[in-house]
C-alpha positions in Angstrom: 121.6 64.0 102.6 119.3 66.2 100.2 116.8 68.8 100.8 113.4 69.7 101.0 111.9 71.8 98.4 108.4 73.4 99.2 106.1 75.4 96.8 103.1 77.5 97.5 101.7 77.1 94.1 99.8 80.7 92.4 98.7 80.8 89.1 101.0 83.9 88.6 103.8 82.9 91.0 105.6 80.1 92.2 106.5 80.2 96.1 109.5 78.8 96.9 111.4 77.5 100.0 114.1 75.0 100.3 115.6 73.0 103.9 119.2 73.6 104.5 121.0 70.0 104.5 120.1 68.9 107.9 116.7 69.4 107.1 116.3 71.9 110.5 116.2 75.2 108.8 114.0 76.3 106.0 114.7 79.2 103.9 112.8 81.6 101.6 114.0 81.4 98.1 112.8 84.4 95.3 109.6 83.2 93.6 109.5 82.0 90.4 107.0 83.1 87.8 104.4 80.4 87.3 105.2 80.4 83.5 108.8 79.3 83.6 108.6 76.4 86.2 110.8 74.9 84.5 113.1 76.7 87.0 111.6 74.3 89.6 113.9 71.6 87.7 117.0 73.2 87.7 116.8 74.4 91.4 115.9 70.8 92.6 119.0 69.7 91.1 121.0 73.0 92.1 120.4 72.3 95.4 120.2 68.3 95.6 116.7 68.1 96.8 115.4 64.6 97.6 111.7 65.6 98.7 109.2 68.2 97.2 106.0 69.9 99.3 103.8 71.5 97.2 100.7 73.6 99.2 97.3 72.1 99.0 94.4 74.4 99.4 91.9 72.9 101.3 88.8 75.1 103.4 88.5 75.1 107.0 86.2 71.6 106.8 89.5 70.2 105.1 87.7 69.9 101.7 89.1 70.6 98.6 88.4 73.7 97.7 88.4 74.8 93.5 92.4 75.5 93.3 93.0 72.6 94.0 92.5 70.8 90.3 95.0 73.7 89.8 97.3 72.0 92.6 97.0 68.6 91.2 97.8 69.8 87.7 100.9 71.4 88.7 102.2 68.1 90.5 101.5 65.8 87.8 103.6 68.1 85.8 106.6 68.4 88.1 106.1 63.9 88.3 106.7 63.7 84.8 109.3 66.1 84.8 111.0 65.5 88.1 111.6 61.6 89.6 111.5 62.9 93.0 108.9 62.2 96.0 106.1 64.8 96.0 103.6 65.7 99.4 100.5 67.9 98.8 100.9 69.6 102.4 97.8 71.6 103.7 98.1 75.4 103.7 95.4 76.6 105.6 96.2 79.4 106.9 99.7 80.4 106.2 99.0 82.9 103.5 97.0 84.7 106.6 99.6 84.1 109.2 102.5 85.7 106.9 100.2 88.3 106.2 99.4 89.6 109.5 102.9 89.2 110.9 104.1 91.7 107.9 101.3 93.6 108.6 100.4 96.8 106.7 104.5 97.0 104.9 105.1 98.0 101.8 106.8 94.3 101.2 104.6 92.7 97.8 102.8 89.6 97.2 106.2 88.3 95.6 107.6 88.3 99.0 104.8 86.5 100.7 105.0 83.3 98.4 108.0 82.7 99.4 107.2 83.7 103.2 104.2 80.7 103.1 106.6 77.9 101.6 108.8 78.8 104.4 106.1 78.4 106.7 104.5 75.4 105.3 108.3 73.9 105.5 109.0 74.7 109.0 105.7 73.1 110.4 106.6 70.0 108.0 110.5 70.0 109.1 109.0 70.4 112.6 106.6 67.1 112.2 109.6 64.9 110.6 112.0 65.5 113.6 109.4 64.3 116.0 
């Protein structure tokens, strides 16, 4: 059974989380700097994932907002690169949720990437064991 990769995609940093093998848990992987995705690669094989989420920024209408060319960049790069199945997964919000449960702490933006894949995989992890 393989795992579920999700990526909150910055134009500086790369997000990562990754589901444990049951897909129930999701844990926060260190980012990876947006110039050597090519990490992305070795870590989906690393870790035998089947399924990647990449973030999708989207306003509070649900419109695309301008990242989101960005976004769809990225994935056609990781579909030519990577022959696994790929979900653009809405973010609103989760960049403002981590943020406000950390608070005012001294922990960087490096931290929160990762802390917003995790989120956007638990709420996905959450909808797939309905």
């Amino acid at each position: 059974m393989g795992r579920v990769l999700a990526i909150d995609y910055g134009e500086k940093r790369l997000g990562i989380a990754i589901s444990d093998e049951t897909k129930k848990i999701a844990f926060p992987k260190p980012y990876i700097a947006s110039s050597k995705r090519d990490g992305i690669i070795k870590l989906a094989k690393e870790f035998d994932v089947e399924k990647i989420l990449i973030g999708f920024p989207v306003n509070l209408k649900g419109e695309r907002t301008a990242a989101a060319q960005k976004v769809n960049s990225f994935k056609e790069w990781i579909e030519k690169n990577i022959k696994l199945s790929i979900e653009l997964i809405d973010e609103r919000y989760s960049t403002k949720e981590i943020q406000n449960e950390l608070g005012k702490s001294s922990r960087g933006r490096e931290l929160i990437d990762s802390l917003v894949a995790q989120r956007m995989l638990e709420r996905y992890l959450e909808k797939i064991k309905k």
